[in-house]
N, CA and C atoms as a LAMMPS dump frame, in Angstrom:
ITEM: TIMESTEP
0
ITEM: NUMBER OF ATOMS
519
ITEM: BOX BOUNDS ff ff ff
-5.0000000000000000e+02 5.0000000000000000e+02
-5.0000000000000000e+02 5.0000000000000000e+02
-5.0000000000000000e+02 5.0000000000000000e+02
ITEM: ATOMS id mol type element x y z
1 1 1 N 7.199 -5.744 3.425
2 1 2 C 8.036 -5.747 4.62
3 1 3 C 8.861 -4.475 4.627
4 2 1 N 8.779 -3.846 5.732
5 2 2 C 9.414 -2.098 5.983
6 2 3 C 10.773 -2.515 6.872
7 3 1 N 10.953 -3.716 7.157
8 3 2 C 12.333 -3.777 8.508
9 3 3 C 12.771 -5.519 8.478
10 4 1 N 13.936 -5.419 9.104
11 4 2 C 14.548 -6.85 9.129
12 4 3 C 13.945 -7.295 10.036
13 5 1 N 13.198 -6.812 10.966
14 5 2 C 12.823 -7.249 12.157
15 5 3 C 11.245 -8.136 11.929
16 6 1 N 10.457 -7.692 10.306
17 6 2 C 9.62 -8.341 9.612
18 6 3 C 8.12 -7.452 10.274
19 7 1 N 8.224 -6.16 10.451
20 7 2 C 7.394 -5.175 10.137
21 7 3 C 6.832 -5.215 8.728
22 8 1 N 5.426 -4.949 8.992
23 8 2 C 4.644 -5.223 7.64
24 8 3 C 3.846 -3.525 7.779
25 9 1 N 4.247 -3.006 6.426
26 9 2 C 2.734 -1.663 6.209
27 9 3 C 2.042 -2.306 5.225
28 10 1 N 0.909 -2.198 5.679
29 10 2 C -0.337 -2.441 4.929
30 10 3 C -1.625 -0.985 5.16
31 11 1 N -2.596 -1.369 4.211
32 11 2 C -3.56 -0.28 3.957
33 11 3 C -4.525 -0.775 5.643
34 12 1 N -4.535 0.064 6.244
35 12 2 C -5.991 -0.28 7.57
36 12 3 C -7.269 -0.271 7.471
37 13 1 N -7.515 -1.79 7.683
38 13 2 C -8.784 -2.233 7.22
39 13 3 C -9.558 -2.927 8.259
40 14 1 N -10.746 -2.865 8.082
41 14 2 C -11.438 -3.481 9.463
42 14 3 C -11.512 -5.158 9.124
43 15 1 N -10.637 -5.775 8.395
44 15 2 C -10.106 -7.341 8.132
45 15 3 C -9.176 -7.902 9.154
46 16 1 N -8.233 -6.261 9.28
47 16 2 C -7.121 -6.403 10.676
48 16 3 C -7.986 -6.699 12.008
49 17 1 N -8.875 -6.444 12.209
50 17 2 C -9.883 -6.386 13.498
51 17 3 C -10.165 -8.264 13.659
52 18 1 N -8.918 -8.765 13.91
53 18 2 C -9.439 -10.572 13.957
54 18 3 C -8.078 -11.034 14.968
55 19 1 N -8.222 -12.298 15.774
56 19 2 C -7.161 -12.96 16.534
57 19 3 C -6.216 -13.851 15.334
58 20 1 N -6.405 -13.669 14.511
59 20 2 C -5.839 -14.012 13.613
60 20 3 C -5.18 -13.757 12.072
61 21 1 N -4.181 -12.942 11.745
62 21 2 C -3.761 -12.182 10.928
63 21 3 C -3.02 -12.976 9.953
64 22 1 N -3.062 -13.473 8.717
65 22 2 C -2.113 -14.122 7.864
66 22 3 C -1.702 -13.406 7.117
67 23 1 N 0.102 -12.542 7.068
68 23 2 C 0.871 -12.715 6.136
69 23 3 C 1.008 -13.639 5.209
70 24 1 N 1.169 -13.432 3.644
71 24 2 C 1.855 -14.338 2.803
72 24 3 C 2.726 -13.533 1.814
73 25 1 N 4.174 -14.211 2.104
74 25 2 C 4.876 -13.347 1.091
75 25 3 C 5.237 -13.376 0.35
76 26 1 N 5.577 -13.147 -0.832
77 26 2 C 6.036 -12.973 -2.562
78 26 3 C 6.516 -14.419 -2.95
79 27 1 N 6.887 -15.623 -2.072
80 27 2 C 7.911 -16.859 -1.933
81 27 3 C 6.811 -17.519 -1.974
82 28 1 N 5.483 -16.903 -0.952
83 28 2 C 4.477 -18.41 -0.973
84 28 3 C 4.527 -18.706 0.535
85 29 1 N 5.417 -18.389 1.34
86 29 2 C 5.714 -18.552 2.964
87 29 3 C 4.342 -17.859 3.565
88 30 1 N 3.796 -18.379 4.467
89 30 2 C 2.484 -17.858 5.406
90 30 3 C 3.143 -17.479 6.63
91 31 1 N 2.549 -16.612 7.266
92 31 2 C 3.051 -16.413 8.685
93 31 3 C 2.105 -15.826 9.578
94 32 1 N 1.547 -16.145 11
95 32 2 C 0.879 -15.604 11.403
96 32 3 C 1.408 -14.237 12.068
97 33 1 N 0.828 -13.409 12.158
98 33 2 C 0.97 -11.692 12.184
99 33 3 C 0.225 -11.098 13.418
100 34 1 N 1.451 -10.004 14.472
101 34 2 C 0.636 -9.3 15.548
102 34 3 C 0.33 -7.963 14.813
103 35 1 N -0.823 -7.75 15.332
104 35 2 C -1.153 -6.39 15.051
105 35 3 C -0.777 -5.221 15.954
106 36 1 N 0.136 -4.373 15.408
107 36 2 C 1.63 -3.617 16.141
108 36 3 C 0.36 -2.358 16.706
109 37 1 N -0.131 -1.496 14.926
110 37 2 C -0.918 -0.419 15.619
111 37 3 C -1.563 0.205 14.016
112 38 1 N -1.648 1.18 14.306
113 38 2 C -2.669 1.441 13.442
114 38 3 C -2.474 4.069 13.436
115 39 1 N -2.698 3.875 12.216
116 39 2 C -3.753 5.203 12.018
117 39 3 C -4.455 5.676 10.978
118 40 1 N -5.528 5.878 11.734
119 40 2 C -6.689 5.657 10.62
120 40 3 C -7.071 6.551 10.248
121 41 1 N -6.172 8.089 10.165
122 41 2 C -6.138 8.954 9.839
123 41 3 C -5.479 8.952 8.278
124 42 1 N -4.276 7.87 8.337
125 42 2 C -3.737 7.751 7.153
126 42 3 C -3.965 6.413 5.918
127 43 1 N -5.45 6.006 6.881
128 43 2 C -5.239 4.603 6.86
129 43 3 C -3.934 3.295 6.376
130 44 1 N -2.959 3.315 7.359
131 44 2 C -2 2.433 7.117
132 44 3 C -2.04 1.383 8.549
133 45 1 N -1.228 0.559 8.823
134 45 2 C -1.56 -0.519 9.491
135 45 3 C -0.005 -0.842 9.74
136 46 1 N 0.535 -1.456 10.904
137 46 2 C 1.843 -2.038 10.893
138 46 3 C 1.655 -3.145 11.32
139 47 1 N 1.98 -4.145 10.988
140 47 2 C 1.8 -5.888 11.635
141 47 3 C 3.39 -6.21 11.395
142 48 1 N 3.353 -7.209 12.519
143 48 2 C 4.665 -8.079 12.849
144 48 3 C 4.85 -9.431 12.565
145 49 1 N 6.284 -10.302 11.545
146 49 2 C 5.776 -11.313 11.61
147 49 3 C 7.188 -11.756 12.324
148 50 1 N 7.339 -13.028 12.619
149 50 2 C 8.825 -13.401 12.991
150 50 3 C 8.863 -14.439 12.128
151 51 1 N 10.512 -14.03 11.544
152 51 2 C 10.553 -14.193 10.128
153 51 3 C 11.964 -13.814 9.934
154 52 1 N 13.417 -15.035 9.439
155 52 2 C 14.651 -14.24 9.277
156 52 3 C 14.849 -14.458 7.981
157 53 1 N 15.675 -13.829 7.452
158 53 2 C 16.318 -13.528 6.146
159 53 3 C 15.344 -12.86 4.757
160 54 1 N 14.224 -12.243 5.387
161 54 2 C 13.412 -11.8 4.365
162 54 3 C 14.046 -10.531 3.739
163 55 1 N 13.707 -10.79 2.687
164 55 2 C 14.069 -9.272 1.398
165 55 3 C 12.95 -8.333 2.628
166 56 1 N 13.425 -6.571 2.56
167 56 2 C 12.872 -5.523 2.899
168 56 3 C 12.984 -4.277 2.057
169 57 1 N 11.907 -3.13 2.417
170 57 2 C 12.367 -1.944 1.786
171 57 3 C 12.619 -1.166 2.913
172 58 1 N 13.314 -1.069 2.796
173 58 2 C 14.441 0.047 3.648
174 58 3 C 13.435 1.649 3.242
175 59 1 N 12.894 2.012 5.107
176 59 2 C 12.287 3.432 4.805
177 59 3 C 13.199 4.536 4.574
178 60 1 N 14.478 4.14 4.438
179 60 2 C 15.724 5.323 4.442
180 60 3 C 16.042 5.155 3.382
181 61 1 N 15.542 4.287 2.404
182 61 2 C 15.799 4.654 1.046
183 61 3 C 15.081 4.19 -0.011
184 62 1 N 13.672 5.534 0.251
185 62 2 C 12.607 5.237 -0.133
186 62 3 C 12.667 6.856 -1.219
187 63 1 N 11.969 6.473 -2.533
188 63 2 C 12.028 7.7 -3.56
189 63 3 C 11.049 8.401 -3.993
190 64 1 N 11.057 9.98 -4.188
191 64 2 C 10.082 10.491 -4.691
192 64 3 C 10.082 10.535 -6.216
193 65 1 N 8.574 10.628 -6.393
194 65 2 C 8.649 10.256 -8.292
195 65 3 C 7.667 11.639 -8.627
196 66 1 N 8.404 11.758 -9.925
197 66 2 C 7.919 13.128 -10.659
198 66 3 C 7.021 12.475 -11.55
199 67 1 N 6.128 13.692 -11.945
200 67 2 C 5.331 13.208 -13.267
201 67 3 C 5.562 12.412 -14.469
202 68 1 N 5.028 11.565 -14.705
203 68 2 C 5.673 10.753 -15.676
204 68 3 C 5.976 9.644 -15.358
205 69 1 N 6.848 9.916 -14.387
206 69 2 C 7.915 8.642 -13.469
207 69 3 C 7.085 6.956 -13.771
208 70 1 N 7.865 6.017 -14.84
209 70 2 C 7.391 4.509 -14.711
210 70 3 C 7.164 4.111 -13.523
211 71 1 N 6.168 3.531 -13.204
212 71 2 C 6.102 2.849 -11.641
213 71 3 C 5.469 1.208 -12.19
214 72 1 N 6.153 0.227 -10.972
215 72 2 C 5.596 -0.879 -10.552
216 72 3 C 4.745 -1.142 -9.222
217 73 1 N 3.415 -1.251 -9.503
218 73 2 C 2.279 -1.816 -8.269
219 73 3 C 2.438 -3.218 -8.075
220 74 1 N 3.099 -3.251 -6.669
221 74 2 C 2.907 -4.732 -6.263
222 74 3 C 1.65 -4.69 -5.24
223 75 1 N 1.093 -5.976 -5.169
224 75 2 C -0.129 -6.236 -4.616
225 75 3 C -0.719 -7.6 -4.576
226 76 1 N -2.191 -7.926 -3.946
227 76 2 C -2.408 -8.702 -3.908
228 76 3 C -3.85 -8.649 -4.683
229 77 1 N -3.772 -7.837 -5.531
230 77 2 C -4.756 -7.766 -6.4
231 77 3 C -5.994 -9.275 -6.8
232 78 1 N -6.976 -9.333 -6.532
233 78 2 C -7.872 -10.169 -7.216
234 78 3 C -7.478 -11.349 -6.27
235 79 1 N -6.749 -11.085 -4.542
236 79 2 C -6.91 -12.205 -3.977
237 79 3 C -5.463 -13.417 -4.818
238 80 1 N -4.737 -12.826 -5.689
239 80 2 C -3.686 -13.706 -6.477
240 80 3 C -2.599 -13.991 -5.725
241 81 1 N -2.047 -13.289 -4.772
242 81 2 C -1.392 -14.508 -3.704
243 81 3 C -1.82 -15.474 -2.87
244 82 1 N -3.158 -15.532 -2.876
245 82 2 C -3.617 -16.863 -2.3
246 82 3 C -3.893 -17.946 -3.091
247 83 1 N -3.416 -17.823 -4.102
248 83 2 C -3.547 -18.993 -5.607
249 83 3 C -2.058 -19.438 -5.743
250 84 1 N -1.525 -19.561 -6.876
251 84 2 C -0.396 -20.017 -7.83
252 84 3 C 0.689 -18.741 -7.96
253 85 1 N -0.297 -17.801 -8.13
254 85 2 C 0.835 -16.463 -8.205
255 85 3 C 1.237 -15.774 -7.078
256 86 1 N 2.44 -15.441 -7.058
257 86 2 C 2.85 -14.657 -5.893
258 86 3 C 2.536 -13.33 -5.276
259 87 1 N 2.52 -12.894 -6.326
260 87 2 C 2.119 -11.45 -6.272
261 87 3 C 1.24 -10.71 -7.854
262 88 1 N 0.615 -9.735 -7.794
263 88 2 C 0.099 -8.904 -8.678
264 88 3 C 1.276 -7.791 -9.162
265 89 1 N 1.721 -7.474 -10.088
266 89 2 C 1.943 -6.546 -10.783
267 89 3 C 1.557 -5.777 -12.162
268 90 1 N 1.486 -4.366 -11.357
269 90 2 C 0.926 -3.636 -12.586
270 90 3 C 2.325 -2.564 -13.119
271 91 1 N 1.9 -1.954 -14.433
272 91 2 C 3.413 -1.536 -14.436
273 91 3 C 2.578 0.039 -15.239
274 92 1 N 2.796 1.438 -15.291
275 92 2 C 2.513 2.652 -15.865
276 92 3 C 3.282 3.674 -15.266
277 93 1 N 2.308 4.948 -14.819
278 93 2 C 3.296 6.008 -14.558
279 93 3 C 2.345 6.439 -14.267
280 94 1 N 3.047 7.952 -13.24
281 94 2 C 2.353 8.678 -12.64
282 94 3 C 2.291 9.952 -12.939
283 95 1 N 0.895 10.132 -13.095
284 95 2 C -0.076 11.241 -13.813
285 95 3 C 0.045 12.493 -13.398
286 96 1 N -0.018 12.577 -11.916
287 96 2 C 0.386 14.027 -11.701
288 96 3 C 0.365 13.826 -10.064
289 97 1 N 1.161 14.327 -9.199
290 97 2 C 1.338 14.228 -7.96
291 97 3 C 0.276 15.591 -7.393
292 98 1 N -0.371 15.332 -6.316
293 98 2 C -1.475 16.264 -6.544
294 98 3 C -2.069 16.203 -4.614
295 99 1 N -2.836 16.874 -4.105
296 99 2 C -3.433 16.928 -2.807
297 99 3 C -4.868 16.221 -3.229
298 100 1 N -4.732 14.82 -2.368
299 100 2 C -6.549 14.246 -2.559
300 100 3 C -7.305 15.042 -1.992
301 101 1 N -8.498 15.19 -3.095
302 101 2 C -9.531 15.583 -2.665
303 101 3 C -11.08 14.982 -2.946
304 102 1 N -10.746 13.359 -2.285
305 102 2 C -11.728 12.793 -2.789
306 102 3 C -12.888 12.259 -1.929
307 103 1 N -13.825 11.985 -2.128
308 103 2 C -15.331 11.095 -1.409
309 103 3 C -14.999 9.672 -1.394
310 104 1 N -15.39 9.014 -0.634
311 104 2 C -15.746 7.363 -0.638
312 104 3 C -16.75 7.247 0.119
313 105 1 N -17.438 6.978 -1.266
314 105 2 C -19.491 6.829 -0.797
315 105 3 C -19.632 8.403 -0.679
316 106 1 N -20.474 8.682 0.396
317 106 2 C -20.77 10.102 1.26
318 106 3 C -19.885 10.65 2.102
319 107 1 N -18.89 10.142 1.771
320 107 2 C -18.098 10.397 3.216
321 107 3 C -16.896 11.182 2.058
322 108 1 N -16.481 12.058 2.878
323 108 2 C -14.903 12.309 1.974
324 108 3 C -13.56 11.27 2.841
325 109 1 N -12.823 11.368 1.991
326 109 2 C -11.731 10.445 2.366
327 109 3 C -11.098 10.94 3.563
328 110 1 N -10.496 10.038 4.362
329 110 2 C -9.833 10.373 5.641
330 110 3 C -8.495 10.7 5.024
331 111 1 N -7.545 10.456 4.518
332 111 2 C -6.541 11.533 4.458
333 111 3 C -6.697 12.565 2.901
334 112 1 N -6.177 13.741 2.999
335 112 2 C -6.719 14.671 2.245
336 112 3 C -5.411 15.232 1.591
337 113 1 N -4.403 14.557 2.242
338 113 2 C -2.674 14.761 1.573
339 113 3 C -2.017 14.392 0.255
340 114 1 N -1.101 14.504 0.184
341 114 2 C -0.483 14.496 -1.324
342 114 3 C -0.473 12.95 -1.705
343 115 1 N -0.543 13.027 -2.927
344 115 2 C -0.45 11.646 -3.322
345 115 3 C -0.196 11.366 -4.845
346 116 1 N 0.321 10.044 -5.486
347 116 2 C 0.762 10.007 -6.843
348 116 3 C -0.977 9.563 -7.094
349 117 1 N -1.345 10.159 -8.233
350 117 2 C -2.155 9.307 -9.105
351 117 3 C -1.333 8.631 -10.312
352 118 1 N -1.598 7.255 -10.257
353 118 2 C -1.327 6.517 -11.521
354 118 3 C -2.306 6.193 -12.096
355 119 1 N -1.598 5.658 -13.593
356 119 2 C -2.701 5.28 -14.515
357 119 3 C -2.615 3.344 -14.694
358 120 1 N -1.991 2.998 -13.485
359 120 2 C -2.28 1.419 -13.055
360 120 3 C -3.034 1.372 -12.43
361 121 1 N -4.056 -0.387 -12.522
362 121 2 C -5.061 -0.192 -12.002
363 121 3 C -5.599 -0.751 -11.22
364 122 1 N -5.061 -0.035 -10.018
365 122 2 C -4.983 -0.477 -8.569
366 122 3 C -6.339 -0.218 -7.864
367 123 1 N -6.981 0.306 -8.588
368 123 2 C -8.621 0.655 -7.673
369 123 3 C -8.702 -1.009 -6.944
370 124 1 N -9.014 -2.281 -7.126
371 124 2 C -9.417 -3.55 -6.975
372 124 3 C -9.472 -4.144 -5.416
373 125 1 N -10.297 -5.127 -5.173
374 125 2 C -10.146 -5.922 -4.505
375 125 3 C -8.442 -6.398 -4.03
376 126 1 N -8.187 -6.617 -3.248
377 126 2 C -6.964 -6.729 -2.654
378 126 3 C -5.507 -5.927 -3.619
379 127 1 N -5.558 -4.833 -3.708
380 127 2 C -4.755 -3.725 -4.071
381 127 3 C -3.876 -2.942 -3.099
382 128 1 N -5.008 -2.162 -2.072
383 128 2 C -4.949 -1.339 -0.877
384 128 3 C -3.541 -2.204 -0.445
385 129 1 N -2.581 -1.069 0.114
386 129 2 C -1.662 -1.665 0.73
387 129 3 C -0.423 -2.053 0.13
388 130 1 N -0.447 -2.351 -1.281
389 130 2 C 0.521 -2.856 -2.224
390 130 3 C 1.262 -1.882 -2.125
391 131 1 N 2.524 -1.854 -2.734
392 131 2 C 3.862 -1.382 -2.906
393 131 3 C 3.723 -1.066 -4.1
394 132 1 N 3.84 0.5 -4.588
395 132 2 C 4.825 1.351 -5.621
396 132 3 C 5.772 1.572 -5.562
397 133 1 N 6.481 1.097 -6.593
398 133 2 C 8.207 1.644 -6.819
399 133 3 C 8.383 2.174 -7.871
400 134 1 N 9.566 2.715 -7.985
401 134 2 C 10.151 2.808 -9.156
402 134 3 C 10.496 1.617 -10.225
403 135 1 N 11.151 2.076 -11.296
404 135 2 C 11.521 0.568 -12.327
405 135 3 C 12.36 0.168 -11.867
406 136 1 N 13.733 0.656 -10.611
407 136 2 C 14.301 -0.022 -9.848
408 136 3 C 14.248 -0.799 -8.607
409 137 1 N 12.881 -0.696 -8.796
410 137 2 C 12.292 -1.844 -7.492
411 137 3 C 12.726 -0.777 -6.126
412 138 1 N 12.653 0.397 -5.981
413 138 2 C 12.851 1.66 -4.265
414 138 3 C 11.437 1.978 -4.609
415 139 1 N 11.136 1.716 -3.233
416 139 2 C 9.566 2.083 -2.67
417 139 3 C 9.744 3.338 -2.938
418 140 1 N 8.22 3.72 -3.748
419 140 2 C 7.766 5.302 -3.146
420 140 3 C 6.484 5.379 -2.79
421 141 1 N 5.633 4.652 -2.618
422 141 2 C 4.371 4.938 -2.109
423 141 3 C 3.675 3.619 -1.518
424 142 1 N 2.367 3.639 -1.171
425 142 2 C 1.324 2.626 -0.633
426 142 3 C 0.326 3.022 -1.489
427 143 1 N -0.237 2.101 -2.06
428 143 2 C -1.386 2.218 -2.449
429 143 3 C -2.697 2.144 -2.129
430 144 1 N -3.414 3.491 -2.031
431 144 2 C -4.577 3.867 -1.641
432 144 3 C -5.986 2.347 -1.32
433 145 1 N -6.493 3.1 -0.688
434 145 2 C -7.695 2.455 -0.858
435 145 3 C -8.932 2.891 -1.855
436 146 1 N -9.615 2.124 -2.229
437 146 2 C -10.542 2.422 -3.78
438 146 3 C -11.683 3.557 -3.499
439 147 1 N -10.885 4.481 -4.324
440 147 2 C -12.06 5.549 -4.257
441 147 3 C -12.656 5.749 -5.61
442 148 1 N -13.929 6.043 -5.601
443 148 2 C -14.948 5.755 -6.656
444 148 3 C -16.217 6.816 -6.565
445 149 1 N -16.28 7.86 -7.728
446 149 2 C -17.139 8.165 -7.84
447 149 3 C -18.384 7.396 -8.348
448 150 1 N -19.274 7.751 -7.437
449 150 2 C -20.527 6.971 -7.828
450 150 3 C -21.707 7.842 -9.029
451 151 1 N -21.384 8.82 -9.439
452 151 2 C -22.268 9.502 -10.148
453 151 3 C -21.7 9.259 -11.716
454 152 1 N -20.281 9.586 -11.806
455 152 2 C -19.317 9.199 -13.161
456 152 3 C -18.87 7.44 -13.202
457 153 1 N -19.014 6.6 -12.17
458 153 2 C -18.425 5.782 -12.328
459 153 3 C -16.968 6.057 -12.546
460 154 1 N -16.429 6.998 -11.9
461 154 2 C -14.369 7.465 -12.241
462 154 3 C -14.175 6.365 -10.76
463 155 1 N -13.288 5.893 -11.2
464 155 2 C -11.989 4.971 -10.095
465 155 3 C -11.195 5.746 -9.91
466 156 1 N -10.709 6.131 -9.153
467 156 2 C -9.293 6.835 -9.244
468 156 3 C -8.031 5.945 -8.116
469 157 1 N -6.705 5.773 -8.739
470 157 2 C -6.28 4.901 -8.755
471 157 3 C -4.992 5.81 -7.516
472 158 1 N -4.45 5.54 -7.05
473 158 2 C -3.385 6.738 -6.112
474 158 3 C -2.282 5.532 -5.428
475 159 1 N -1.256 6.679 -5.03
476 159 2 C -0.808 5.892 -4.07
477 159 3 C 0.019 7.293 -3.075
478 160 1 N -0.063 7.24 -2.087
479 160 2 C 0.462 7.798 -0.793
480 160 3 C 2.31 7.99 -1.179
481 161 1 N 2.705 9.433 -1.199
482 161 2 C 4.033 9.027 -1.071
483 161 3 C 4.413 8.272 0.481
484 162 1 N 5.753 7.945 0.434
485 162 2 C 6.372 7.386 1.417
486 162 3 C 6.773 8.739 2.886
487 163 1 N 7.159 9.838 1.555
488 163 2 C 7.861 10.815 2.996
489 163 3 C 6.457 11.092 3.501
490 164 1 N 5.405 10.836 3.736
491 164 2 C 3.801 11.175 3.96
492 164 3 C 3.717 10.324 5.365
493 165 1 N 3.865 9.053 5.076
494 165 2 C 3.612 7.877 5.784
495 165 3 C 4.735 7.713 6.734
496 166 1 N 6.035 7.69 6.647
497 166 2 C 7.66 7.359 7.769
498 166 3 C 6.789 7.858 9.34
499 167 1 N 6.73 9.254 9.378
500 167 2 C 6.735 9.654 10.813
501 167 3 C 5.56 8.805 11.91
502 168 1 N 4.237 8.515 11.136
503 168 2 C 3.698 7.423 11.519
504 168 3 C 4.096 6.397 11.34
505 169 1 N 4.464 6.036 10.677
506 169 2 C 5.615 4.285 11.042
507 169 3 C 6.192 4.392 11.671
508 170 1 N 6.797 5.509 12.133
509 170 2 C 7.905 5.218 13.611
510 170 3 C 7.099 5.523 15.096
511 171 1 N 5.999 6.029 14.607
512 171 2 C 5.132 6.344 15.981
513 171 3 C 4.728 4.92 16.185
514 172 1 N 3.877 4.529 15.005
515 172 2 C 3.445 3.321 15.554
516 172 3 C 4.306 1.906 16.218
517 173 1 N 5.654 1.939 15.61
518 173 2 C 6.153 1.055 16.105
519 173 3 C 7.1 1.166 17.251
């Protein structure tokens, strides 16, 4: 959640393409979700839920992380908020902040901008979209969608800073 108003960023996926969108958040609460907008340039996604008193991350006080920097991946890794657990967390640091320059499949990736690589391992099934922070729980990134060399078998694991992503969050909404 990016706003009190219960703005959601997520990774943009052709899953969003349905009359029917389910939020579930960290509590276990479901909510059905409009789909606000989209760019699929950055692939990120904004959905709406109505929804009061939810915890948010505030995009005005969102942090950049240096090499090294401990980070926590929240997510929905392996489909685990639709079970018992609330959320996925992974916990490492980031490897080197760097310009992607990667393929998915034959195709090269649609955004080609800066981004953290970590050494958490967010490549997975329901990952895309999760929240990086710091060890003080302040957003600094989204986490990529799974890019994978197919010749090395390399995953490479990323996440989008935040100052990358804001100016499209305010377009879209």
């Amino acid at each position: 959640l990016i706003s009190k108003e219960g703005h959601v960023l997520t990774a943009w996926s052709y899953v969003l393409d349905t009359d029917y969108i389910t939020v579930t958040l960290d509590d276990g609460r479901k909510f059905q979700a409009d789909f606000v907008g989209a760019d699929p340039r950055l692939e990120i996604a904004v959905l709406k839920i109505t929804a009061e008193d939810v915890p948010f991350f505030d995009l005005n006080e969102t942090v950049e992380l240096r090499n090294g920097a401990r980070v926590l991946a929240f997510s929905n890794l392996y489909g685990v908020a639709t079970g018992d657990e609330p959320a996925s967390v992974l916990h490492g640091s980031v490897s080197i902040r760097t310009k992607l320059a990667a393929r998915r499949g034959a195709f090269e990736a649609r955004y080609q901008g800066p981004v953290y690589v970590v050494d958490a391992m967010t490549n997975h099934p329901g990952a895309a979209g999760g929240a990086l922070t710091d060890r003080q729980g302040r957003l600094a990134g989204l986490l990529g969608k799974e890019l994978r060399n197919a010749l090395s078998n390399t995953w490479l694991n990323f996440a989008i800073p935040m100052a990358e992503l804001t100016e499209a969050i305010d377009d879209i909404r």
